[in-house]
DSSP file (Angstrom, degrees, kcal/mol; ACC not computed):
  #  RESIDUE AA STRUCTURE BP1 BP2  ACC     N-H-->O    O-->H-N    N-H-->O    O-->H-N    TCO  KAPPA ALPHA  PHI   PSI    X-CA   Y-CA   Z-CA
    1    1 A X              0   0    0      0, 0.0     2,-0.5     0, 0.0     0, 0.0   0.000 360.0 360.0 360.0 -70.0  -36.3  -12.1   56.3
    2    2 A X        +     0   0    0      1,-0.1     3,-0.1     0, 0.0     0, 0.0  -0.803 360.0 163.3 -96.9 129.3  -34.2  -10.3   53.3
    3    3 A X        +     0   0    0     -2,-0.5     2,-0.2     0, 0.0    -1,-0.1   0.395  65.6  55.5-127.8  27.5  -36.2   -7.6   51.4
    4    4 A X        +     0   0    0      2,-0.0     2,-0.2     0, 0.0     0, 0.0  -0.826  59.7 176.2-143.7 166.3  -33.2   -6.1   49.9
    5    5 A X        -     0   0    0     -2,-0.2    39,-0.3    -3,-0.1     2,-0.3  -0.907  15.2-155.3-163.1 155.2  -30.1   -7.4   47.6
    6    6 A X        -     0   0    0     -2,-0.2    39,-0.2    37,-0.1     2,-0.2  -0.943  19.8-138.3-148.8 142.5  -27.1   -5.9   45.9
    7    7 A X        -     0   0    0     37,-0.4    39,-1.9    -2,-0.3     2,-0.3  -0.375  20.9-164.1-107.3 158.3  -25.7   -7.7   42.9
    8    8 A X  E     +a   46   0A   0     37,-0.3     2,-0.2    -2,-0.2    39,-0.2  -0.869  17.6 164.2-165.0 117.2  -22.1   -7.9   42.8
    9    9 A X  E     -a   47   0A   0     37,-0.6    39,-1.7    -2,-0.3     2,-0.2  -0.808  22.1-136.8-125.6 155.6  -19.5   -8.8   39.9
   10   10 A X  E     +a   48   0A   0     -2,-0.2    39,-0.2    37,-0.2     2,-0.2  -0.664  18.0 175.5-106.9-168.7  -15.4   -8.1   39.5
   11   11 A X  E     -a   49   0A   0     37,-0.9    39,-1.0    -2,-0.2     3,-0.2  -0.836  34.6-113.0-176.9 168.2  -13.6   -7.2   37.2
   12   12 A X  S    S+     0   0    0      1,-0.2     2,-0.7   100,-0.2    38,-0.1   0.827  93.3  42.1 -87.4 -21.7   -9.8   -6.4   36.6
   13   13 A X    >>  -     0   0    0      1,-0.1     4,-2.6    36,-0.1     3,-2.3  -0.811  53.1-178.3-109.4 100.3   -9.6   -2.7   35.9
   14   14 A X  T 34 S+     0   0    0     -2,-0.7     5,-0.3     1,-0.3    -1,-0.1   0.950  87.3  44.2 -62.2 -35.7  -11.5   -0.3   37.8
   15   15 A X  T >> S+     0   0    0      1,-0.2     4,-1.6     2,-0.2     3,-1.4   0.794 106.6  52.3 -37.3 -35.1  -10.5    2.3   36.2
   16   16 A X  H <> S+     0   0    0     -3,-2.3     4,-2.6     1,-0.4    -1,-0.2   0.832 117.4  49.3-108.6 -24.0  -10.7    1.1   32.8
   17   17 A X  H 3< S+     0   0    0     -4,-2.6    -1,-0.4     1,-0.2     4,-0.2   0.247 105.2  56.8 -99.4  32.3  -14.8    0.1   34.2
   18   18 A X  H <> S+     0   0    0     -3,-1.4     4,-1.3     3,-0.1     5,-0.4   0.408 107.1  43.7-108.0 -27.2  -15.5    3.3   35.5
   19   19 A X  H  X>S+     0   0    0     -4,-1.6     4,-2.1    -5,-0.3     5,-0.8   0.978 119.3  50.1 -55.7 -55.4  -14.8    5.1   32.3
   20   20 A X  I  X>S+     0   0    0     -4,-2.6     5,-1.3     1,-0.2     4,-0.8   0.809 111.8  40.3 -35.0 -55.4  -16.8    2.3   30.8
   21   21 A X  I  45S+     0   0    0      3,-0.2     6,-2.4    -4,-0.2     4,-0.3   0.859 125.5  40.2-101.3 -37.0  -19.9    2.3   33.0
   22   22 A X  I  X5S+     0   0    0     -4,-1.3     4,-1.2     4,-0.2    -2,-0.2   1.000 122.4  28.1 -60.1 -75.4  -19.9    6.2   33.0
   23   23 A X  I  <5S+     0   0    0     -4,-2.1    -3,-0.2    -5,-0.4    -2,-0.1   0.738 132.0  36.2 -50.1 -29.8  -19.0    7.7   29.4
   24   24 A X  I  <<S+     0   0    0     -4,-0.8    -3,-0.2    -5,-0.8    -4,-0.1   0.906 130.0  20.8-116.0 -46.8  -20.3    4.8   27.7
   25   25 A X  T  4<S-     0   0    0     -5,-1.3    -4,-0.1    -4,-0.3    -3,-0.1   0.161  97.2-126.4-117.6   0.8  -23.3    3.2   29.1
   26   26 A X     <  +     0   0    0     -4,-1.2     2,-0.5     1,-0.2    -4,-0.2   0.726  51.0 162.8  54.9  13.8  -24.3    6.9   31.3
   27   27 A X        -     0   0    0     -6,-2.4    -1,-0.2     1,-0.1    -2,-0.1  -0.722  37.7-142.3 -69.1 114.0  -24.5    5.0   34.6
   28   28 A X        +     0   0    0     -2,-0.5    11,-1.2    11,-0.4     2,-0.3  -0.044  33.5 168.4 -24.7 141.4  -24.4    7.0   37.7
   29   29 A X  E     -B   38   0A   0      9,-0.2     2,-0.3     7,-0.0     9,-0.2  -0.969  26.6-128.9-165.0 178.4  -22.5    5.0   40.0
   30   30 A X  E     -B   37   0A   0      7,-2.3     7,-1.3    -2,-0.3     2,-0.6  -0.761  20.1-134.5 -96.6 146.5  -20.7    5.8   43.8
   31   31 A X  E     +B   36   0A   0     -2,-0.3     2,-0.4     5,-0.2     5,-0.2  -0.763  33.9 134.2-138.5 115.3  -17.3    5.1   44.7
   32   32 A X  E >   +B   35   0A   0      3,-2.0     3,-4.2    -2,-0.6    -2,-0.0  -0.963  64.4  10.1-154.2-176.2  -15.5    3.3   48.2
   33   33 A X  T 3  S-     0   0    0     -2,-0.4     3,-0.1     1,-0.2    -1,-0.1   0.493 126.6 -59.0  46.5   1.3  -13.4    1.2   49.4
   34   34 A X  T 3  S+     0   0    0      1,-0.4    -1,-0.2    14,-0.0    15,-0.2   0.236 113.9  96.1 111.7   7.6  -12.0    0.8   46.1
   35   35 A X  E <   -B   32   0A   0     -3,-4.2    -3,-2.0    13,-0.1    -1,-0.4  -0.704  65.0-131.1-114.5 174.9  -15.0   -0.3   44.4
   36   36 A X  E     -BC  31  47A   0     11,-2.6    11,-0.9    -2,-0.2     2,-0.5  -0.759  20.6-156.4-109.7 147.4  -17.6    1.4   42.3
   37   37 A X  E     -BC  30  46A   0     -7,-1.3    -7,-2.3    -2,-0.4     9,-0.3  -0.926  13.9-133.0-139.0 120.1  -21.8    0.9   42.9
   38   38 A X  E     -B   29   0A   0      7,-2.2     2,-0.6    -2,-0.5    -9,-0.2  -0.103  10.0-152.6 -48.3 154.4  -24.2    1.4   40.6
   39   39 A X        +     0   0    0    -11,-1.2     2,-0.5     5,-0.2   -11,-0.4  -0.843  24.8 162.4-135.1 112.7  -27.1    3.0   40.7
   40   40 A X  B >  S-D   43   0B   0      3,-2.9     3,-0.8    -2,-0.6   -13,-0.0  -0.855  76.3 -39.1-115.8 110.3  -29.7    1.5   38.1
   41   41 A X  T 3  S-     0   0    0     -2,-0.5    -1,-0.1     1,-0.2     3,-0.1   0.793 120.5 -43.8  10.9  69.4  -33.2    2.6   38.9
   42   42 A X  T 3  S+     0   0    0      1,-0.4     2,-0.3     0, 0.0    -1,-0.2   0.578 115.9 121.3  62.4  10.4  -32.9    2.3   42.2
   43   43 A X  B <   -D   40   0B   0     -3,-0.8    -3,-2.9     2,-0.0    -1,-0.4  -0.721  50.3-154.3-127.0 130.5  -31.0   -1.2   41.8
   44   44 A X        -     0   0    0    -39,-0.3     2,-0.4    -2,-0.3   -37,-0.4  -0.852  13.9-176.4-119.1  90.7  -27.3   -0.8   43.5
   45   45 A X        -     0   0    0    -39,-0.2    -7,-2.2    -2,-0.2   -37,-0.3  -0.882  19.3-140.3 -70.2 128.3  -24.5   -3.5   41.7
   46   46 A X  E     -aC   8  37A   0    -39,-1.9   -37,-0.6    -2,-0.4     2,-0.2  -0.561  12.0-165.6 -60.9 128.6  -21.0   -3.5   43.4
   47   47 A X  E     -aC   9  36A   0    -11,-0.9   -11,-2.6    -2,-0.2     2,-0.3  -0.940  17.8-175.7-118.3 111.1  -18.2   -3.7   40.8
   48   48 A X  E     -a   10   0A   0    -39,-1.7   -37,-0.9    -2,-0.2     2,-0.1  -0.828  28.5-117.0-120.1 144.5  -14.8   -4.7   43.0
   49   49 A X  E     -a   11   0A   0     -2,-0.3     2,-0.2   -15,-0.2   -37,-0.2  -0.374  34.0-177.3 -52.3 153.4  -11.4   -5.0   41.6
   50   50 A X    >   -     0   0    0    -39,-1.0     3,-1.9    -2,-0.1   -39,-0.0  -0.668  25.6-143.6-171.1 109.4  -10.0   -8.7   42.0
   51   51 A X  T 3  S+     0   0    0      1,-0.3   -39,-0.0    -2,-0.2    -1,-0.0   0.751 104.6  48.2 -43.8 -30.7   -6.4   -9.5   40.9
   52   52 A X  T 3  S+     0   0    0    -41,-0.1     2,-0.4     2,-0.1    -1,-0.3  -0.301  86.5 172.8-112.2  32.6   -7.4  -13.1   39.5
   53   53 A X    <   -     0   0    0     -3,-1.9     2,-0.6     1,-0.1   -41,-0.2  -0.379   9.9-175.0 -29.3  83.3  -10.5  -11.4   37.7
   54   54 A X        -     0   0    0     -2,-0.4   -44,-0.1   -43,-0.1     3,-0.1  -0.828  28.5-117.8-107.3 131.2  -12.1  -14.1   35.5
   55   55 A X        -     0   0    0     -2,-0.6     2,-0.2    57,-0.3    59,-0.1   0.033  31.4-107.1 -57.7-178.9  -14.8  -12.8   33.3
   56   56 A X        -     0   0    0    -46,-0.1     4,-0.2     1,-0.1    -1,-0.1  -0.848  18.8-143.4-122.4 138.8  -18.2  -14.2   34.1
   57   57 A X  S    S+     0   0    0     -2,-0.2     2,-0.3     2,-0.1    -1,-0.1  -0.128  80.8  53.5-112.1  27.6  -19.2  -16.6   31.3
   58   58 A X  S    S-     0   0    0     57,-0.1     2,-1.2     0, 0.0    57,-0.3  -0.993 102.2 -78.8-156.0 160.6  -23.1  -15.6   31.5
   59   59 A X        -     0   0    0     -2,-0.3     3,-0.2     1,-0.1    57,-0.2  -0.288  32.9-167.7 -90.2 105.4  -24.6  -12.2   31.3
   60   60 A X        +     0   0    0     -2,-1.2     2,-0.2    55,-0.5    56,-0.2   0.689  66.8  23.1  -8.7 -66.3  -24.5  -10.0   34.4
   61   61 A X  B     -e  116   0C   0     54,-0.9    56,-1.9     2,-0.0     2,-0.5  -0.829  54.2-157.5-159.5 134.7  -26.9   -7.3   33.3
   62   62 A X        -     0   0    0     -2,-0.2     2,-0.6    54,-0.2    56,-0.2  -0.611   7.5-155.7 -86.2 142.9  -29.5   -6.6   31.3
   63   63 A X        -     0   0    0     -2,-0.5    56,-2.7    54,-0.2     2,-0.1  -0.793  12.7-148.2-117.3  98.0  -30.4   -3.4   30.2
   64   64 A X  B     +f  119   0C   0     -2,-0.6     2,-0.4    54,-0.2    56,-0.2  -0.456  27.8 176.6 -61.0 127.5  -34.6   -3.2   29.0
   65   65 A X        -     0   0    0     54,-2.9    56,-0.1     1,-0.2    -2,-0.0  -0.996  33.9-133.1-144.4 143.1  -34.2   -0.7   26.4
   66   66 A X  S    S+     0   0    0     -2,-0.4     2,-0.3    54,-0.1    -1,-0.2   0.880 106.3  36.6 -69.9 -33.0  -37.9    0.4   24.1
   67   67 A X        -     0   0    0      1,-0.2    52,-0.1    -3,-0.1    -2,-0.0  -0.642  68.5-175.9-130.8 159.4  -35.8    0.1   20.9
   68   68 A X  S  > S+     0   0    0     -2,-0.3     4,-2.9    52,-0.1    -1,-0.2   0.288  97.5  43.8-119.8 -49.3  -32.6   -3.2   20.8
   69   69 A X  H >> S+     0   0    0      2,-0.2     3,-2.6     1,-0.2     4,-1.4   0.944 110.1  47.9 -65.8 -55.8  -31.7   -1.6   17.3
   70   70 A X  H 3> S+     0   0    0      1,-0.3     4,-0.9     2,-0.2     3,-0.5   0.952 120.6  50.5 -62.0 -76.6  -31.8    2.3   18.0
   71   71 A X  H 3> S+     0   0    0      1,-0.3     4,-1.1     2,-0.2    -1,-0.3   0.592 102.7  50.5 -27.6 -40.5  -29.7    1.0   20.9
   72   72 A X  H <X S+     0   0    0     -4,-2.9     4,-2.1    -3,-2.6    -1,-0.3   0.751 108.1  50.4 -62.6 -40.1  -27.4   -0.9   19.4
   73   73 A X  H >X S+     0   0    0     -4,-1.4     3,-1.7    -3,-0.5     4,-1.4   0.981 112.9  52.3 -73.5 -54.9  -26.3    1.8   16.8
   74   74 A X  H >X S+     0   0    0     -4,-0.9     3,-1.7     1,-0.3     4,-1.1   0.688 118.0  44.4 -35.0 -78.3  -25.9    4.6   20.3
   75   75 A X  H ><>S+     0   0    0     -4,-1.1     5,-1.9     1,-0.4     3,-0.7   0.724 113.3  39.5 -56.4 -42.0  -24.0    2.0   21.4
   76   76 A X  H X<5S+     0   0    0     -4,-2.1     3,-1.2    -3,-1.7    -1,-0.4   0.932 107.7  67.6 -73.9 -24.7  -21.8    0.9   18.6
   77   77 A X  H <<5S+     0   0    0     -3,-1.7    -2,-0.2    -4,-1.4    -1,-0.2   0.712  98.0  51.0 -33.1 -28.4  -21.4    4.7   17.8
   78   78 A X  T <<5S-     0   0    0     -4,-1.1    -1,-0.3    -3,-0.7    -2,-0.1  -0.381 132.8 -93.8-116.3  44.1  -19.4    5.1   21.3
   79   79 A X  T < 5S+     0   0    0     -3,-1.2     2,-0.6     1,-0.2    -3,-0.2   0.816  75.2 149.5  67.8  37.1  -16.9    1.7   20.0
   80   80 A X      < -     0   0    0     -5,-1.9     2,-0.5    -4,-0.3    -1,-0.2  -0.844  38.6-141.8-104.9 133.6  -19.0   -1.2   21.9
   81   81 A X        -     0   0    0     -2,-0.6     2,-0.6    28,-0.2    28,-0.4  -0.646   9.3-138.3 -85.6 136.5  -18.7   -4.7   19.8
   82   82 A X        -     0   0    0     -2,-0.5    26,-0.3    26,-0.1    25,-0.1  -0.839  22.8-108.7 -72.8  83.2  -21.7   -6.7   19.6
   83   83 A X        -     0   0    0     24,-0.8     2,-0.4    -2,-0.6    24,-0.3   0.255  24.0-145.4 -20.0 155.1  -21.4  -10.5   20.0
   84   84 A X        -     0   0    0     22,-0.1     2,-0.3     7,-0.0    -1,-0.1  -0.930  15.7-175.9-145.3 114.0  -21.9  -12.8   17.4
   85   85 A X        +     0   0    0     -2,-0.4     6,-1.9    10,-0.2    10,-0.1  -0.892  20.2 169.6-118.3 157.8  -23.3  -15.9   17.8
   86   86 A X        +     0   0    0     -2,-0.3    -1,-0.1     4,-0.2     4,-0.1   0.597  64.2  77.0-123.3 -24.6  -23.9  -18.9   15.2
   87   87 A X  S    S-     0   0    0      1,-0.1    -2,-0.1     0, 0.0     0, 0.0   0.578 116.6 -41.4 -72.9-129.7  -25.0  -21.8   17.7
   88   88 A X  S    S+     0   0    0      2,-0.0     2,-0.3     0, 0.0    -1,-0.1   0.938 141.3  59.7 -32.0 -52.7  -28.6  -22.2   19.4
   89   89 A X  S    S+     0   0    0     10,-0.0     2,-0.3     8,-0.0     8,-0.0  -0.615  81.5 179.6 -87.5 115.7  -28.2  -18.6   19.8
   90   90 A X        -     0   0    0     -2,-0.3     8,-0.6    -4,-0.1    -4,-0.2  -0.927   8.5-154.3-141.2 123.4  -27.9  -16.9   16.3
   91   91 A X  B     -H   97   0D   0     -6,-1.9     6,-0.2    -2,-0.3     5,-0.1  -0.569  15.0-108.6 -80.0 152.6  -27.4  -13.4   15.6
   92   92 A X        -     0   0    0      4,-0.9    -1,-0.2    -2,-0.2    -7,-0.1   0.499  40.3-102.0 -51.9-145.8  -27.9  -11.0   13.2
   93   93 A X  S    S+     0   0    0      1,-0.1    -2,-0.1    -9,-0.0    -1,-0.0   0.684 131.2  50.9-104.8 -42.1  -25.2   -9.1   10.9
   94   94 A X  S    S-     0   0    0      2,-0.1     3,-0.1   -10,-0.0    -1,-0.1   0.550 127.3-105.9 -90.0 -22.8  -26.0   -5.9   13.9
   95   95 A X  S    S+     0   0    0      1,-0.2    12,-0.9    11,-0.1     2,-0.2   0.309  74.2 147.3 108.4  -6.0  -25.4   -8.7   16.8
   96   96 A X        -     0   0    0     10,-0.2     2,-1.1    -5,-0.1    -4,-0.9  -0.376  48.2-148.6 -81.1 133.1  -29.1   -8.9   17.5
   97   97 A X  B     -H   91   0D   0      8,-0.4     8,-1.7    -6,-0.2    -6,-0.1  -0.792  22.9-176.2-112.9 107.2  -30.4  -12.2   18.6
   98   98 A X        +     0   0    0     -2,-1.1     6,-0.1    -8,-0.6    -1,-0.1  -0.067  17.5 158.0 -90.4  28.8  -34.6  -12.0   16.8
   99   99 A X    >   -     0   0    0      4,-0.3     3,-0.8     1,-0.2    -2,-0.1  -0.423  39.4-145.0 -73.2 144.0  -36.0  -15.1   18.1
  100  100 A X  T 3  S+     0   0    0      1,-0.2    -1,-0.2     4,-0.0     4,-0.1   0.824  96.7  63.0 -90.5 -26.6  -39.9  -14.8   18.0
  101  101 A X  T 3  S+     0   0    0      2,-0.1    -1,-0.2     0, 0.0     2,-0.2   0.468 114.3  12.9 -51.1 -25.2  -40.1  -16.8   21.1
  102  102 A X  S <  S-     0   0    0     -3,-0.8     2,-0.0     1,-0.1     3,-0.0  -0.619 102.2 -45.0-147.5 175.6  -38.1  -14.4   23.4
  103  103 A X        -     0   0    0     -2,-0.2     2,-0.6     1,-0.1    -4,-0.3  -0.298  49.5-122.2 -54.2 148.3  -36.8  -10.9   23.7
  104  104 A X  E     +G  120   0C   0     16,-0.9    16,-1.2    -6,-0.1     2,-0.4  -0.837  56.1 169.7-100.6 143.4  -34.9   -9.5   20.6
  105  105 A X  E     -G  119   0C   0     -8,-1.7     2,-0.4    -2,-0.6    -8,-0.4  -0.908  29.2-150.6-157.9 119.6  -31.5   -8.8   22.7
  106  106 A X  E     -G  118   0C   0     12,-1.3    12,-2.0    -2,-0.4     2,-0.3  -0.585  14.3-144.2 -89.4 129.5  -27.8   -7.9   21.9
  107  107 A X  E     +G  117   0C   0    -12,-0.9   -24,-0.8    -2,-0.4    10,-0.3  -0.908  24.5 159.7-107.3 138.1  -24.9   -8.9   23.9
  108  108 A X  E     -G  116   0C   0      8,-2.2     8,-1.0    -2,-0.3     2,-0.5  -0.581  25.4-115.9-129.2-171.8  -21.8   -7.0   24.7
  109  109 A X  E     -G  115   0C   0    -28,-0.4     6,-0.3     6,-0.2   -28,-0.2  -0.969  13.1-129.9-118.9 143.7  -18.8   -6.8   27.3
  110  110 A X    >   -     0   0    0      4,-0.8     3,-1.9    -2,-0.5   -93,-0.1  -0.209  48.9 -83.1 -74.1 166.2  -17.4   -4.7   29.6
  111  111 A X  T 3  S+     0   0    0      1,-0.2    -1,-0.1   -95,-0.1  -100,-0.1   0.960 133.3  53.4 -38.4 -56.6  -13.8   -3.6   30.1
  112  112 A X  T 3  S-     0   0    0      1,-0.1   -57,-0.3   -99,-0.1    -1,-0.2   0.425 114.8-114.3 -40.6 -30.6  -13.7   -6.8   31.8
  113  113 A X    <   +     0   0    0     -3,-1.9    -2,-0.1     1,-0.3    -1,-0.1   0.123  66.7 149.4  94.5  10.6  -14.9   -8.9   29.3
  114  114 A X        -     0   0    0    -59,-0.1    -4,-0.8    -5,-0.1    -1,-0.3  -0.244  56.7-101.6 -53.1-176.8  -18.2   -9.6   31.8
  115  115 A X  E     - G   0 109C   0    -57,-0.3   -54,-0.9    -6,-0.3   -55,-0.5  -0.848  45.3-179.9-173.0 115.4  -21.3  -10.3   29.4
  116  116 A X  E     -eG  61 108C   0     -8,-1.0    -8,-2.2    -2,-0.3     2,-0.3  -0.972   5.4-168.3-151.6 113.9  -23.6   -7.5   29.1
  117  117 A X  E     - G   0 107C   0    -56,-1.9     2,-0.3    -2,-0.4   -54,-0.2  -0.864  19.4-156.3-130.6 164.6  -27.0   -7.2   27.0
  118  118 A X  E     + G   0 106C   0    -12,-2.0   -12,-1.3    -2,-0.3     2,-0.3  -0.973  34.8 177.5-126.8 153.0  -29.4   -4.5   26.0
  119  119 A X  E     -fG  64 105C   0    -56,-2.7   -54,-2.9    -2,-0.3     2,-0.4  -0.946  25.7-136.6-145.4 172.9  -32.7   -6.3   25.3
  120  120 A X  E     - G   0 104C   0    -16,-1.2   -16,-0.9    -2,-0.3     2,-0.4  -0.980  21.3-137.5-134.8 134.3  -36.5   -5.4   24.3
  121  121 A X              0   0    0     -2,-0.4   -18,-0.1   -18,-0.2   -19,-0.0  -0.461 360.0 360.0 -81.0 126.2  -39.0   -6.9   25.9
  122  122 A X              0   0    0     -2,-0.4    -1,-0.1   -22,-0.0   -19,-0.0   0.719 360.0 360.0 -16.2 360.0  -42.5   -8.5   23.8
């Protein structure tokens, strides 16, 4: 029956996430109706403005990327914080969560404060 999907998040400034999703992360994206759509390898996500915006308390998108560290400095080079977590979930000093079990994978936020990782897959 469906053999297509488009992922879909808010946030409160579009502006402030088009800067974001462009200058800073290099995403391509489209723009109507007053929202922005990515384009992530052929993957389209909808980012819509919404006055009552509350950021989303689980991550959004992942981004597979060959290196998590090399990735992390690009990324902190252009001003993106890393999370730092101490519970289940414990990061390094760099924000990198090294569990041998799983991907080693860094989390960040968007203008929005949405939940964002770059991860490396086994």
């Amino acid at each position: 029956m469906f053999t297509k999907a488009i992922s879909g998040f808010s946030t409160n400034d579009i502006e402030k996430a088009k800067a974001f999703y462009k200058d800073v992360l290099g995403i391509g994206f489209t723009e109507r109706m007053g929202m922005i759509e990515l384009s992530v390898d052929g993957q389209r996500v909808m980012i819509y403005p919404k006055p009552n915006h509350e950021p989303a308390t689980y991550t959004v998108l992942n981004f597979p990327v060959d290196s998590v560290d090399n990735a992390v400095d690009e990324l902190t080079a252009k001003g993106v914080r890393f999370e730092q977590y101490t519970g289940d979930i414990k990061t390094d000093e760099k924000g990198i969560a090294r569990d041998p079990r799983g991907p080693q994978i860094a989390w960040f936020k968007d203008p929005g404060g949405n939940i964002l990782s770059v991860l490396q897959e086994p």
